[in-house]
C-alpha positions as CSV (number, residue, x, y, z in Angstrom):
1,X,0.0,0.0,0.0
2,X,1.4,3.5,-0.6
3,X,2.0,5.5,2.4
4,X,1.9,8.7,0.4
5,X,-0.7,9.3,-2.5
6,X,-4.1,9.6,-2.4
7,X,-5.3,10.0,-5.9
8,X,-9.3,11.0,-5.8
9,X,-11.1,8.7,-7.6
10,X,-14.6,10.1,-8.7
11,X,-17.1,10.2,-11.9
12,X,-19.0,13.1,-13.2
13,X,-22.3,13.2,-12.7
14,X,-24.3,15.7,-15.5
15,X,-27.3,17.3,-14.9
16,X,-29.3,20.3,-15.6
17,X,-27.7,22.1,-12.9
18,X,-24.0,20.9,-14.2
19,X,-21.2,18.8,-13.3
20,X,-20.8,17.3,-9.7
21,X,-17.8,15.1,-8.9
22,X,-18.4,12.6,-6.5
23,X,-16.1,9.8,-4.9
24,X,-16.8,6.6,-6.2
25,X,-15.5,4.9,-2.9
26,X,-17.1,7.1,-0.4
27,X,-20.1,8.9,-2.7
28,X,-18.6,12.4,-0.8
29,X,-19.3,15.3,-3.1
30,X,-15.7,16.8,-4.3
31,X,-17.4,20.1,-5.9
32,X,-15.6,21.9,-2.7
33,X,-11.8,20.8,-4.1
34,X,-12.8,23.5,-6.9
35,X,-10.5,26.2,-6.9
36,X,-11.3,29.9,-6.2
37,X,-9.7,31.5,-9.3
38,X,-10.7,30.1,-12.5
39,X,-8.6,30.4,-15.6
40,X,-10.8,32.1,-18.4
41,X,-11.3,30.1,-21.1
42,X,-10.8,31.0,-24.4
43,X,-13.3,31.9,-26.8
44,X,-14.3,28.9,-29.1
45,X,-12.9,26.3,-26.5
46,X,-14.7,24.4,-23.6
47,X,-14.2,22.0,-20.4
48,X,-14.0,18.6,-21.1
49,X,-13.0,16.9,-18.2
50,X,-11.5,17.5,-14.8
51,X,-9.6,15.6,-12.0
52,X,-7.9,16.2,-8.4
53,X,-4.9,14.7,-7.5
54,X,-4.2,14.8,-3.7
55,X,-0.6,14.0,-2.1
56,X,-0.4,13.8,2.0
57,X,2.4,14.9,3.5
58,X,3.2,12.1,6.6
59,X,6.1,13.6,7.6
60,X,5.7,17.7,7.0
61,X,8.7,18.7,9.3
62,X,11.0,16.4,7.0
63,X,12.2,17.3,3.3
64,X,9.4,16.4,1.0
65,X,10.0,18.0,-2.9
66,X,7.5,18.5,-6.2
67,X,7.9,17.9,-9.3
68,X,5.2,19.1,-12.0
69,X,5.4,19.3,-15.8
70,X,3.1,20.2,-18.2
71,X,3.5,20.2,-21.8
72,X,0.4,22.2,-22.7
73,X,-1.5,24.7,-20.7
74,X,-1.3,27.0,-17.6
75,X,-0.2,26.3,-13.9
76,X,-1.5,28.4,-11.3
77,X,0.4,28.2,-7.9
78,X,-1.7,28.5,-4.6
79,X,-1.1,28.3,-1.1
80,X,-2.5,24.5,0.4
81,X,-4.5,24.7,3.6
82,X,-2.8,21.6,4.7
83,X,-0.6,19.1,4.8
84,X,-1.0,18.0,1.4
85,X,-0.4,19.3,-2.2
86,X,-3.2,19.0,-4.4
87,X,-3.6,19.8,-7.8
88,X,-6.9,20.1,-9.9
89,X,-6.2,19.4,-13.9
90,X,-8.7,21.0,-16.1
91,X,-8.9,19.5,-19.5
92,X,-9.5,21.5,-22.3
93,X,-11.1,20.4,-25.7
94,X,-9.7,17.1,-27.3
95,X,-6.5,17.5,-24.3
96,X,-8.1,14.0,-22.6
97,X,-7.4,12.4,-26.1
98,X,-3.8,13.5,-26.7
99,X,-2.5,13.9,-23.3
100,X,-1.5,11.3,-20.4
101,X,-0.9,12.2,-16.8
102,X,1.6,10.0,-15.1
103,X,2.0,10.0,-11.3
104,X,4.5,9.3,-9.0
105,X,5.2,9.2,-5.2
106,X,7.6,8.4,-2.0
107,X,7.6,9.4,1.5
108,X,9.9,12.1,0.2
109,X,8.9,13.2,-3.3
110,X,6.1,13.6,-5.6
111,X,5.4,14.3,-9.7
112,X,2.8,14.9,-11.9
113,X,3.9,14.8,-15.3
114,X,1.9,15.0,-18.6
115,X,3.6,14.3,-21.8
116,X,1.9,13.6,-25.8
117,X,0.2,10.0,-25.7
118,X,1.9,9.6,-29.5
119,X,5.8,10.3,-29.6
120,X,6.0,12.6,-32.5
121,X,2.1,14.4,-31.8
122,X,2.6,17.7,-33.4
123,X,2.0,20.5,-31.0
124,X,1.6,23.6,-33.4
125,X,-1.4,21.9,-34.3
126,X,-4.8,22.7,-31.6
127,X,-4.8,19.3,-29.4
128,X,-6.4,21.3,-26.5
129,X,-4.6,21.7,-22.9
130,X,-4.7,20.9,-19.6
131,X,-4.8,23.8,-17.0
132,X,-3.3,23.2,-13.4
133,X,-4.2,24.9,-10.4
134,X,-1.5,23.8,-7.5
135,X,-2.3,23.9,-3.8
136,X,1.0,24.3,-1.9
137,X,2.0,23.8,1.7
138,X,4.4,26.9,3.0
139,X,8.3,25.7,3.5
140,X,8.4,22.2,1.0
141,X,11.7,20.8,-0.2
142,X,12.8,21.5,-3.5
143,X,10.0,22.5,-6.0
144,X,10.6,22.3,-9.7
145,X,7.5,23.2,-12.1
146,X,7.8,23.7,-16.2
147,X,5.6,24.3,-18.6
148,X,5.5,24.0,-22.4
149,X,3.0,26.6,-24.3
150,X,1.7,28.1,-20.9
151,X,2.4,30.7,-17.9
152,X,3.3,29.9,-14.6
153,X,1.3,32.0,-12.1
154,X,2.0,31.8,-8.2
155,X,-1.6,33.6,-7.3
156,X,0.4,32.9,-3.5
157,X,3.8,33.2,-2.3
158,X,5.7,30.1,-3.4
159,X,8.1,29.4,-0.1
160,X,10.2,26.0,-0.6
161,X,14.5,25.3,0.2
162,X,15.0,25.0,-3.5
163,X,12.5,26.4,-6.4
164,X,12.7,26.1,-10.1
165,X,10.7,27.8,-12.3
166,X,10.8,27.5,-16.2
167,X,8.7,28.1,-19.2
168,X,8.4,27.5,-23.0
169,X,6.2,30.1,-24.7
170,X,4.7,31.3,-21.7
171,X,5.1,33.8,-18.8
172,X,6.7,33.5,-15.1
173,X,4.4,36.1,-12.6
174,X,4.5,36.4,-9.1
175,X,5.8,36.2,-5.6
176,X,9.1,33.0,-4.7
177,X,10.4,32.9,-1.6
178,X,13.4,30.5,-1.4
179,X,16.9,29.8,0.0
180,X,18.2,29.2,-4.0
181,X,15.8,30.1,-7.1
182,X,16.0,29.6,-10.3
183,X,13.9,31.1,-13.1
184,X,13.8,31.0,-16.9
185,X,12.0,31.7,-19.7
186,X,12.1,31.3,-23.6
187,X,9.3,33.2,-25.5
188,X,8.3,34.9,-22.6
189,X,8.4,37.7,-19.8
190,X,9.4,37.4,-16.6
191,X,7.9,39.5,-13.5
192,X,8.3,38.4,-10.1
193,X,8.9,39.4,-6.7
194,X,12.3,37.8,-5.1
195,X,13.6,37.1,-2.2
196,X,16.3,34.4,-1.8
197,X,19.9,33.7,-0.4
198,X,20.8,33.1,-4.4
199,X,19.0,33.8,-7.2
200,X,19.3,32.9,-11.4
201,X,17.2,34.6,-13.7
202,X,17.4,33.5,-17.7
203,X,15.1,34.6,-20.7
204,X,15.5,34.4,-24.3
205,X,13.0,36.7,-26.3
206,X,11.5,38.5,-23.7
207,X,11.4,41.1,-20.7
208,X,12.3,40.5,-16.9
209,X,10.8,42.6,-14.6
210,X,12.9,41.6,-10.9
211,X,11.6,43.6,-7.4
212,X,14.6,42.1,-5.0
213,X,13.6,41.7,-1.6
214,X,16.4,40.3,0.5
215,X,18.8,38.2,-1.1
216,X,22.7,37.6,-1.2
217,X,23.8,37.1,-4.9
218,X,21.4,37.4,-8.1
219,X,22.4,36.8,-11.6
220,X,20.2,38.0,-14.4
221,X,20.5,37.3,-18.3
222,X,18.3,38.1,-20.5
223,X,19.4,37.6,-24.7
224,X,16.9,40.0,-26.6
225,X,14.5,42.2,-24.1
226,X,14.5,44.5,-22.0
227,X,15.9,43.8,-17.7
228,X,14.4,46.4,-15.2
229,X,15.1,45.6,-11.5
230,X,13.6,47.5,-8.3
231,X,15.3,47.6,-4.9
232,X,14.5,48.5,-1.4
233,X,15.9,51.8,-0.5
234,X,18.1,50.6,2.4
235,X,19.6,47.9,0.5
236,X,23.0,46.9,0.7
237,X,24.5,45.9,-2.7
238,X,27.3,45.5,-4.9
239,X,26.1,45.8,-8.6
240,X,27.7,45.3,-12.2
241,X,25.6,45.5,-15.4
242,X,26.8,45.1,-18.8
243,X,24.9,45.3,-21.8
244,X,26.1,44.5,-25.6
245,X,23.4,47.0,-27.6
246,X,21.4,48.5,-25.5
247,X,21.3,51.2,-22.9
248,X,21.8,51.5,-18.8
249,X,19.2,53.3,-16.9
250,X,20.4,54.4,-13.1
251,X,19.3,58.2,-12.5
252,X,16.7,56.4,-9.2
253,X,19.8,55.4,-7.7
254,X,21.6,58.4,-8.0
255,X,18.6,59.6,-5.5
256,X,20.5,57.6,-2.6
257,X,22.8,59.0,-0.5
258,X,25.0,55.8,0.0
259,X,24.7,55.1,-3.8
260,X,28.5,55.3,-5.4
261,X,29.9,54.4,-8.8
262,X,32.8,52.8,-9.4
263,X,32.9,52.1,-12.9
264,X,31.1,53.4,-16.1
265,X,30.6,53.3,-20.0
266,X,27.4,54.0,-21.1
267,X,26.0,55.1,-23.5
268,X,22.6,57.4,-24.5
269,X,19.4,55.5,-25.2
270,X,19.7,56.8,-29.0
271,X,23.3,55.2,-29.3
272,X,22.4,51.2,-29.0
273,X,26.4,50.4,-29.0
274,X,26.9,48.7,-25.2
275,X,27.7,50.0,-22.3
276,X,28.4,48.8,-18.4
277,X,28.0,50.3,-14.9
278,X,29.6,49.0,-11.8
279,X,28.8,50.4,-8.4
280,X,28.0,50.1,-4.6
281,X,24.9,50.9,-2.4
282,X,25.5,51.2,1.6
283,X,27.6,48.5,2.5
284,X,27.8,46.4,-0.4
285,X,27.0,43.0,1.1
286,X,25.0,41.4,-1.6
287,X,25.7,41.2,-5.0
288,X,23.8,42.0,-8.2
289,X,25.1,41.1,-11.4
290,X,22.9,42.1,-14.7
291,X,23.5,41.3,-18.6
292,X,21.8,41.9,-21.9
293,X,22.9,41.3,-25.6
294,X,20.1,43.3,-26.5
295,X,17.6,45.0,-24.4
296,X,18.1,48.3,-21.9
297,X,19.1,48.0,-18.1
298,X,16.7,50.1,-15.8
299,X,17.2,50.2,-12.4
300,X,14.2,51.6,-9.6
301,X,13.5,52.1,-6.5
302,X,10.7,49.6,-5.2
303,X,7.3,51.1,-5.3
304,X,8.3,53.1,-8.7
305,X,8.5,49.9,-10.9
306,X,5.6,47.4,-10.5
């Protein structure tokens, strides 16, 4: 017997009124495992089928990590009330016929991953998607969550040891707090709120909008778009930003008092030809390191940016 997952079992029941899930084992009615934010659903598609998938935590003092991938569609991140991560799939349009959903789980991990029934199942083509809602207990292990032609939303402040967050044609929004995080994006923005002992953000073909909390080293790349980072005003930092064509943007800090520079080349937003900008804020105990190939550098103060 499994000591860990609990996977709902249920049928649909339709009526006039709608859809009510109830467990076939128990007959309890499930419609309360509904989540409190829907995602909208696109003109000319529809719901085809849903599902909960519940994990308990036995042990939720002791290192217990995540692991969810999703090849299609959106993953909304929210706070669990419990001990237990729980995640509600939503299929969309012919999704149930293309898709599969594997599961896994130990006393220490779990995984939900969904991957093409057929190997070679071409994806530009609409096969519908499935849309997960995530509820999350505060403090987990290492979390690690992708997604293939979707966004990945924490609606609630993601807190875990380890988080990992990266995307495919889709966005990264919202709120991690970790002791290392990792972020990354192709096809896509990213716009979060940080804090975290170390910190990599990566996007290819996109923007990063970063508001840094407290952290001790970040390191942001970004290939073609635009990086604009907001601080807290009595921050202590070390910073270096380089940028191959673009421009560096710094007249905020310049408003500190403890704000020194200790190295320029910039250039004017009209002359795309590089530039780079090292300097110090108070005491210089974290370190920020930014780089573009192209796309500006903006630095804010936080409350100014987002």
């Amino acid at each position: 017997m499994k000591n860990l997952l609990i996977t709902s079992i249920f049928i649909i029941v339709v009526g006039l009124s709608g859809c009510v899930k109830i467990d076939i084992n128990t007959g309890k009615n499930l419609d309360h495992l509904k989540f409190s934010v829907e995602s909208p659903v696109p003109e000319g598609s529809k719901i085809t089928y849903d599902t909960v998938i519940v994990f308990d935590i036995k042990k939720p003092k002791e290192k217990f990590s995540l692991e969810v991938s999703n090849i299609s569609g959106d993953i909304k991140i929210l706070k669990s009330d419990g001990n237990n991560v729980r995640a509600i799939l939503k299929y969309r349009d012919d999704a149930k016929k293309y898709y599969k959903v594997y599961e896994y789980s130990s006393p220490s991990k779990a995984k939900i991953i969904i991957k093409t029934k057929e190997k070679w199942l071409d994806l530009k083509k609409d096969k519908g998607e499935i849309d997960i809602t995530l509820f999350v207990p505060d403090n987990l292990g290492d979390i690690s969550i992708s997604s293939v032609n979707g966004d990945i939303i924490t609606l609630d402040p993601l807190k875990g040891a380890e988080i990992n967050l990266s995307t495919v044609n889709g966005d990264i929004k919202g709120n991690v707090n970790a002791h290392f995080s990792t972020l990354s994006s192709v096809n896509g923005s990213i716009k979060v709120i940080i804090s975290a002992d170390s910190v990599n953000v990566d996007n290819v073909n996109g923007s990063i909008k970063v508001t840094l909390k407290n952290f001790d080293e970040v390191d942001i790349n970004e290939v073609n778009g635009s990086v604009s980072v907001s601080l807290l005003a009595d921050i202590g930092i070390k910073g270096e930003a380089n940028t191959v064509n673009g421009s560096i943007h710094y007249s905020e800090l310049e408003e500190l008092p403890n704000f020194t520079v200790l190295e320029k080349n910039t250039r004017s937003l009209w002359h795309l030809n590089g530039g780079s900008l090292k300097f110090r804020i108070g005491s210089g105990k974290s370190y920020l390191h930014i780089s573009t190939v192209n796309g500006s550098i903006s630095f804010h103060i936080r409350g100014r940016m987002i």
